[in-house]
MOPAC internal coordinates of N, CA, C and O (Angstrom, degrees):
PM7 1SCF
backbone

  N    0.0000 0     0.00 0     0.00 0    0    0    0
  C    1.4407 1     0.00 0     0.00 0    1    0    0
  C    1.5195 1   112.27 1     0.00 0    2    1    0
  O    1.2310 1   124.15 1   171.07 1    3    2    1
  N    1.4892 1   109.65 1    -8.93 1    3    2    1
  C    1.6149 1   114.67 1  -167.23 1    5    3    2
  C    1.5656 1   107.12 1   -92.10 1    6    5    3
  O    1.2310 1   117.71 1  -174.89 1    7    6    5
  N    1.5512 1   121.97 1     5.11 1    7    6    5
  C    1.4038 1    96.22 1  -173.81 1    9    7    6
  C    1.3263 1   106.63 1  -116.25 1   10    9    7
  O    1.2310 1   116.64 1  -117.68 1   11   10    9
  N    1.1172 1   123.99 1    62.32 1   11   10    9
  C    1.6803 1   128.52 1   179.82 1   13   11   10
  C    1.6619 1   110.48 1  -106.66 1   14   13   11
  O    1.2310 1   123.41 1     8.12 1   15   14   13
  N    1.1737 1   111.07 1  -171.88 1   15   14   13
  C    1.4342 1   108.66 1  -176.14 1   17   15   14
  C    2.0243 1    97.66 1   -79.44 1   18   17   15
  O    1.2310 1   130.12 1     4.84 1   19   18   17
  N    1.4594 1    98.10 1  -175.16 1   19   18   17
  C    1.6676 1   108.56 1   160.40 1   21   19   18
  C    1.2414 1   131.71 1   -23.31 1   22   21   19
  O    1.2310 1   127.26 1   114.37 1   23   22   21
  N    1.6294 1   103.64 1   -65.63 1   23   22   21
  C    1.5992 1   123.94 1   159.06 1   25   23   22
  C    1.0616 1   123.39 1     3.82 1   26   25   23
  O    1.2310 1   140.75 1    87.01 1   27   26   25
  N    2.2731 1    77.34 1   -92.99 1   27   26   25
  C    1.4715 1    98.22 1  -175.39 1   29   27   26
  C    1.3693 1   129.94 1   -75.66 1   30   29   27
  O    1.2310 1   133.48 1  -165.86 1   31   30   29
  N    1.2521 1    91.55 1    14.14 1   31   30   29
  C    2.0143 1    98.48 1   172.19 1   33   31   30
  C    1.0757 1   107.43 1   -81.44 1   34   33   31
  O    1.2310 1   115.38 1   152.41 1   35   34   33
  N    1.3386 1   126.38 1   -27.59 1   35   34   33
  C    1.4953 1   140.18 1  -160.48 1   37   35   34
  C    1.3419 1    96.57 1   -72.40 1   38   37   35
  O    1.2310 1   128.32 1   117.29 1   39   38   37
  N    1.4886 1   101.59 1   -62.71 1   39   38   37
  C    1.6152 1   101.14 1  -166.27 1   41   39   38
  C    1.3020 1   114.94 1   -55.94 1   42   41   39
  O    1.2310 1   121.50 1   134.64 1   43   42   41
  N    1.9848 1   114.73 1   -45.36 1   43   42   41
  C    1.3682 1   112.44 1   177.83 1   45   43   42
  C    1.4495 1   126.83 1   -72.99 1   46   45   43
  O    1.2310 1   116.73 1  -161.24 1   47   46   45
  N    1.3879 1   123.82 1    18.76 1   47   46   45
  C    1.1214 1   132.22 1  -171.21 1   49   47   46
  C    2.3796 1    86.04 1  -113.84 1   50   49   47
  O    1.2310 1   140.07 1   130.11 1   51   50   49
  N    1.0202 1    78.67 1   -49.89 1   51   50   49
  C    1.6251 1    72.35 1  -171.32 1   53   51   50
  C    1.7173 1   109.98 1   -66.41 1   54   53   51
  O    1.2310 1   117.77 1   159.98 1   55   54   53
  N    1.5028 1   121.85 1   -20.02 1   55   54   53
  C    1.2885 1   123.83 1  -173.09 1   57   55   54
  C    1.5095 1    87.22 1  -100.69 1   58   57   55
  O    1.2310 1   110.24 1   141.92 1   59   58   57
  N    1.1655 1   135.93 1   -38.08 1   59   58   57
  C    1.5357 1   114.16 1   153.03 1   61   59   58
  C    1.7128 1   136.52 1   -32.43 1   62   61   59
  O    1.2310 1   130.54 1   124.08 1   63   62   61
  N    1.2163 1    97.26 1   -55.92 1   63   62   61
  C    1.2396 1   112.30 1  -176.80 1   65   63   62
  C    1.8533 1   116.27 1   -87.57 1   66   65   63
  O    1.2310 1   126.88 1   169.56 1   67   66   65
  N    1.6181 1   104.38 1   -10.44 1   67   66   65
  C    1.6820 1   100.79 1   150.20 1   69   67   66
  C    1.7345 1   124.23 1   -76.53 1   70   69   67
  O    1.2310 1   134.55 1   134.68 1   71   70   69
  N    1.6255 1    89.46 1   -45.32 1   71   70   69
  C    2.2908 1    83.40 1   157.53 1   73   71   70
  C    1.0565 1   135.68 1   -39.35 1   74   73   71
  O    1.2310 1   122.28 1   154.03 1   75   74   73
  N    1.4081 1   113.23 1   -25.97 1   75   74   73
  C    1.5399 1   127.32 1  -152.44 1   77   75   74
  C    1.6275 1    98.41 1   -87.88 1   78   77   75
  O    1.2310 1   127.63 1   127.22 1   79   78   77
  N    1.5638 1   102.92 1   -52.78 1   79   78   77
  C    1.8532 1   127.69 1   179.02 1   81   79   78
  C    1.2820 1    79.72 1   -24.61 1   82   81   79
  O    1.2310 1   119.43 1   -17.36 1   83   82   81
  N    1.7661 1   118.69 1   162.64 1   83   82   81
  C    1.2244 1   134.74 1   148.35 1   85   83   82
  C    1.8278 1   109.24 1  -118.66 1   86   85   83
  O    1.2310 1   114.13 1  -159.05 1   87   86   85
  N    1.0355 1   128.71 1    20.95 1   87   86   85
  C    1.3913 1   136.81 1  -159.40 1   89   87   86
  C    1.4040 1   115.54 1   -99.01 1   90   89   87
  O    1.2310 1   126.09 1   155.85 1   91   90   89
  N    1.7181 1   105.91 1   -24.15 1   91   90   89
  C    1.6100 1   105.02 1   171.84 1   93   91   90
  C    1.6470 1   103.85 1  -113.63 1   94   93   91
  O    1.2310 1   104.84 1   174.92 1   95   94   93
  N    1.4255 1   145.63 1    -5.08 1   95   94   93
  C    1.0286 1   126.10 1  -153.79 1   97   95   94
  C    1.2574 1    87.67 1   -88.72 1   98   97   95
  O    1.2310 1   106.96 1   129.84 1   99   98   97
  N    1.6030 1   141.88 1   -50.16 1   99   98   97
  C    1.2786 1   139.35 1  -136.17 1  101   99   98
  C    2.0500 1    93.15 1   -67.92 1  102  101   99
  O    1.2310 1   133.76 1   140.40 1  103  102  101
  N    1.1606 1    91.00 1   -39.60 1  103  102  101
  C    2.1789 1   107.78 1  -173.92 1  105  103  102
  C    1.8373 1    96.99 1   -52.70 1  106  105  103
  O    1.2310 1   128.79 1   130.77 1  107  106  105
  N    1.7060 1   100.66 1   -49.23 1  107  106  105
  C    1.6331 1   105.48 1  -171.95 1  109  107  106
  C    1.1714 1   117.67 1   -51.42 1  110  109  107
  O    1.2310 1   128.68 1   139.94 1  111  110  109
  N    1.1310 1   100.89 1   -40.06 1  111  110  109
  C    1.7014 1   120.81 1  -152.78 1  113  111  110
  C    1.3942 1   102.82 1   -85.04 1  114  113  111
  O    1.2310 1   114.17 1   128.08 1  115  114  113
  N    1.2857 1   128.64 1   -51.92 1  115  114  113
  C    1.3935 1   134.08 1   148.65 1  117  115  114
  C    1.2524 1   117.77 1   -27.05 1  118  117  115
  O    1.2310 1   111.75 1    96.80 1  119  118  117
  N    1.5284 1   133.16 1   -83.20 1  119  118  117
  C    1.1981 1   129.38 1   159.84 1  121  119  118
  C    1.3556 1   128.90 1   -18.84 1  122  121  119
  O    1.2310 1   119.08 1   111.96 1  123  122  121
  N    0.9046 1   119.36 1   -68.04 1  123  122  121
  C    1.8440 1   144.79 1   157.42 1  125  123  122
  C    1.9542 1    94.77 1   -16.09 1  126  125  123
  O    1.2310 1   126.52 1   104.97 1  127  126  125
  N    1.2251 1   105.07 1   -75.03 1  127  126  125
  C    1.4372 1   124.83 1  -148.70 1  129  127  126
  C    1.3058 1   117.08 1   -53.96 1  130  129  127
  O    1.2310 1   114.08 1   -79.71 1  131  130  129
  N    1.4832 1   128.82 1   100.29 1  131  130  129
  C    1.7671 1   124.70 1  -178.54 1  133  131  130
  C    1.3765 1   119.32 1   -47.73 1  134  133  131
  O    1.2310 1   120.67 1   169.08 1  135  134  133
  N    1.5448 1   116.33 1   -10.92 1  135  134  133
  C    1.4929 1   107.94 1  -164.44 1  137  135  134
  C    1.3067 1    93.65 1  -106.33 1  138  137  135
  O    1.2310 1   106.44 1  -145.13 1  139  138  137
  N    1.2784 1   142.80 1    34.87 1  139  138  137
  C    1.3564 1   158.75 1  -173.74 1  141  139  138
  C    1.6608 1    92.04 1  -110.60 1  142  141  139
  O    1.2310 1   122.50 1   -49.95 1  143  142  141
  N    1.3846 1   112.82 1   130.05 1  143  142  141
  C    1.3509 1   119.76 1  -168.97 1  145  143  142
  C    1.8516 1   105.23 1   -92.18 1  146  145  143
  O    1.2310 1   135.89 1   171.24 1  147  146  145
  N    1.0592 1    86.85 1    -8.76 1  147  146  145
  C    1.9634 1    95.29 1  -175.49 1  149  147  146
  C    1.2136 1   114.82 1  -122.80 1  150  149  147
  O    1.2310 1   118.08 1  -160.34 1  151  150  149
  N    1.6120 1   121.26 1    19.66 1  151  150  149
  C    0.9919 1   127.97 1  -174.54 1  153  151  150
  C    1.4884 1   111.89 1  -104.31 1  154  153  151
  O    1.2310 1   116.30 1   -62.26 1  155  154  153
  N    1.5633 1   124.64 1   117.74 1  155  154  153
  C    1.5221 1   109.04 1  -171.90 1  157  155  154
  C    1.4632 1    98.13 1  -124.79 1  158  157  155
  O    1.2310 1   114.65 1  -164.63 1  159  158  157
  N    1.2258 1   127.75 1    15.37 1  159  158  157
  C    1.3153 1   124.21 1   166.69 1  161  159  158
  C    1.6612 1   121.04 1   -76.83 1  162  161  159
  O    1.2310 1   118.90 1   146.00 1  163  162  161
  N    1.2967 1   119.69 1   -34.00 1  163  162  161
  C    1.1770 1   120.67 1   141.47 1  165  163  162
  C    1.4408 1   137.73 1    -3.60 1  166  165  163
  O    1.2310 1   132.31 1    97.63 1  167  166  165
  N    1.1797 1    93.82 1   -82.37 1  167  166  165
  C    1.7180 1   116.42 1   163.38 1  169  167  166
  C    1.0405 1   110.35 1   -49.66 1  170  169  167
  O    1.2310 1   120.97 1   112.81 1  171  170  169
  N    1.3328 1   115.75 1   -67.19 1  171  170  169
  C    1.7020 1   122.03 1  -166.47 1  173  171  170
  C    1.7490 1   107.61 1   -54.87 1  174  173  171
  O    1.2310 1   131.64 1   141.59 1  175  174  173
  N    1.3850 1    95.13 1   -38.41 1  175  174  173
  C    2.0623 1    91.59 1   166.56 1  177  175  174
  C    1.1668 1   111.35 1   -60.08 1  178  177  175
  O    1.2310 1   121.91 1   145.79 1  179  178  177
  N    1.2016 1   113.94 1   -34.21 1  179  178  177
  C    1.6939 1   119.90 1  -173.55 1  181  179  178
  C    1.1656 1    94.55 1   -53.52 1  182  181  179
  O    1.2310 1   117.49 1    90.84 1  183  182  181
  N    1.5749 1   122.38 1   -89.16 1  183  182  181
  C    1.6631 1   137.15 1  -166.94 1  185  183  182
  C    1.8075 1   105.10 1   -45.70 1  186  185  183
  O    1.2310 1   123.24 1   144.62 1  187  186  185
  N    1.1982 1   111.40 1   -35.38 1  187  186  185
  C    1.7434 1   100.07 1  -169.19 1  189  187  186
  C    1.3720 1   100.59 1   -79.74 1  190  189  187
  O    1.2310 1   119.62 1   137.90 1  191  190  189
  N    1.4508 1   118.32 1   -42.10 1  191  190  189
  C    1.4577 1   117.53 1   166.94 1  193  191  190
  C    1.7263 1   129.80 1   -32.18 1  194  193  191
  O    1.2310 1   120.57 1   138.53 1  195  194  193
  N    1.1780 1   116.51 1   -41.47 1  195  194  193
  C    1.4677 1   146.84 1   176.91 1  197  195  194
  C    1.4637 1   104.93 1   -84.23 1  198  197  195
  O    1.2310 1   120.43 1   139.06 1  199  198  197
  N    1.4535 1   116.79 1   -40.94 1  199  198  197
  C    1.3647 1    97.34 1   169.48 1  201  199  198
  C    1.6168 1   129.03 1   -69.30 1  202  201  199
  O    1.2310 1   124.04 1   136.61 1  203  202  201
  N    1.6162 1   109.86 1   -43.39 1  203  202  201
  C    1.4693 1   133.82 1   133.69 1  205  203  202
  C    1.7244 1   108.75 1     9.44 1  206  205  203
  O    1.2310 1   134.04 1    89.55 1  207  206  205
  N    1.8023 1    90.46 1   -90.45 1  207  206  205
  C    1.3872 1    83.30 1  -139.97 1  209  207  206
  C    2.2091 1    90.11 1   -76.61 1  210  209  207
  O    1.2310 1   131.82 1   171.10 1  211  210  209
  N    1.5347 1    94.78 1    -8.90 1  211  210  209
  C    2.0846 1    79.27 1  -165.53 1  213  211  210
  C    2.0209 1   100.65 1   -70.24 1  214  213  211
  O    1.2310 1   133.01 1   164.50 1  215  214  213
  N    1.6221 1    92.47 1   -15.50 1  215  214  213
  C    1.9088 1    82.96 1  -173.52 1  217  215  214
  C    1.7500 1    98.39 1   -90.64 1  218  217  215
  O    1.2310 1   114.03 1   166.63 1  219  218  217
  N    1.1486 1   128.91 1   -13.37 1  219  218  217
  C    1.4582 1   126.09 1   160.74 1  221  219  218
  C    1.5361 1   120.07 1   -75.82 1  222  221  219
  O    1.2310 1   120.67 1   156.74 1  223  222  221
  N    1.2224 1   116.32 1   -23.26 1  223  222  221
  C    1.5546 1   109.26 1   168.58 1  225  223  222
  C    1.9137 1   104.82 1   -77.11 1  226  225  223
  O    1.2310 1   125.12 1   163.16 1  227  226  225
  N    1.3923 1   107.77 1   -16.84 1  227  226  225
  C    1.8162 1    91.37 1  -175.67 1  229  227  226
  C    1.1451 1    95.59 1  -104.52 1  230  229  227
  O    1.2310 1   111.50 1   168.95 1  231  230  229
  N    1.1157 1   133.62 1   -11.05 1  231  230  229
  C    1.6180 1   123.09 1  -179.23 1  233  231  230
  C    1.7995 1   114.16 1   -46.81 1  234  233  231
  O    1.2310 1   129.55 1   -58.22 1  235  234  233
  N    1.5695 1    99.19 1   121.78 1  235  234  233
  C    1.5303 1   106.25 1  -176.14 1  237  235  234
  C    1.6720 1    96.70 1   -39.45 1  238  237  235
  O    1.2310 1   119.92 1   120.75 1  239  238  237
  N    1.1656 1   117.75 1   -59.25 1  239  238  237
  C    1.6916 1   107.91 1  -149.67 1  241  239  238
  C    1.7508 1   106.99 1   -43.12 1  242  241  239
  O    1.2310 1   124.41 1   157.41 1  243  242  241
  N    1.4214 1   109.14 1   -22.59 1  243  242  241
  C    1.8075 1   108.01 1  -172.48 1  245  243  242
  C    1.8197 1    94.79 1   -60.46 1  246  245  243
  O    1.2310 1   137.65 1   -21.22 1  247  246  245
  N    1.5601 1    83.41 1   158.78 1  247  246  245
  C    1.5609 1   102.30 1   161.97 1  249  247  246
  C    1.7577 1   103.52 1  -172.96 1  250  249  247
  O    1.2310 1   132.49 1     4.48 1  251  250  249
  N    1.2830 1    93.48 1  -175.52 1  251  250  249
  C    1.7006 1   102.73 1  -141.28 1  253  251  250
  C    1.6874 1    83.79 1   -83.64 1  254  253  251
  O    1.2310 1   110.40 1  -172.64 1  255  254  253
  N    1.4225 1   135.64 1     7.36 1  255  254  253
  C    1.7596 1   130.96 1   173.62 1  257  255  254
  C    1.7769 1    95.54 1  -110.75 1  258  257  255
  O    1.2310 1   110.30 1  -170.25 1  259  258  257
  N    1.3234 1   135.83 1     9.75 1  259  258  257
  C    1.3608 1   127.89 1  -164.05 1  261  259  258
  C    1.7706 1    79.85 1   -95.81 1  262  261  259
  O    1.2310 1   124.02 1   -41.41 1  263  262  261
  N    1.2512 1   109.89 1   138.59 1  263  262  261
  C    1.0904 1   138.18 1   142.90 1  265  263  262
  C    1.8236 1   123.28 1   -51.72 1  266  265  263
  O    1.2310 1   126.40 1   -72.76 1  267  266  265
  N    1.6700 1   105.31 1   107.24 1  267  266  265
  C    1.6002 1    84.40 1  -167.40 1  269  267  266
  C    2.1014 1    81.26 1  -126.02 1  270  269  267
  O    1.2310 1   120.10 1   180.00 1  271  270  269

């Protein structure tokens, strides 16, 4: 990520230094977590996931040389 012009040092120095924060991961990670009793996003990855991959297996563009 380090070999860009000036710029992009800028940016990767500032998206560096948001990794670093500890102020949103503990919220993410929570959210994230299935064993969270109030958490229904979980699931909902579950079900959209499945919707995902069953409308990517019929998608015309597949064929029997596509790499899946």
């Amino acid at each position: 990520m380090r070999n860009g012009d000036r710029q992009d040092f800028t940016i990767v120095e500032v998206l560096i230094g948001f990794g670093h924060r500890e102020n949103w991961q503990r919220p993410l990670i929570e959210t994230a977590n299935p064993a969270n009793p109030a958490n229904q996003y979980a699931d909902r990855l579950i079900i959209d996931w499945r919707a995902y991959c069953g409308a990517y297996d019929r998608a015309p563009y597949m064929s029997e040389w596509a790499i899946r």
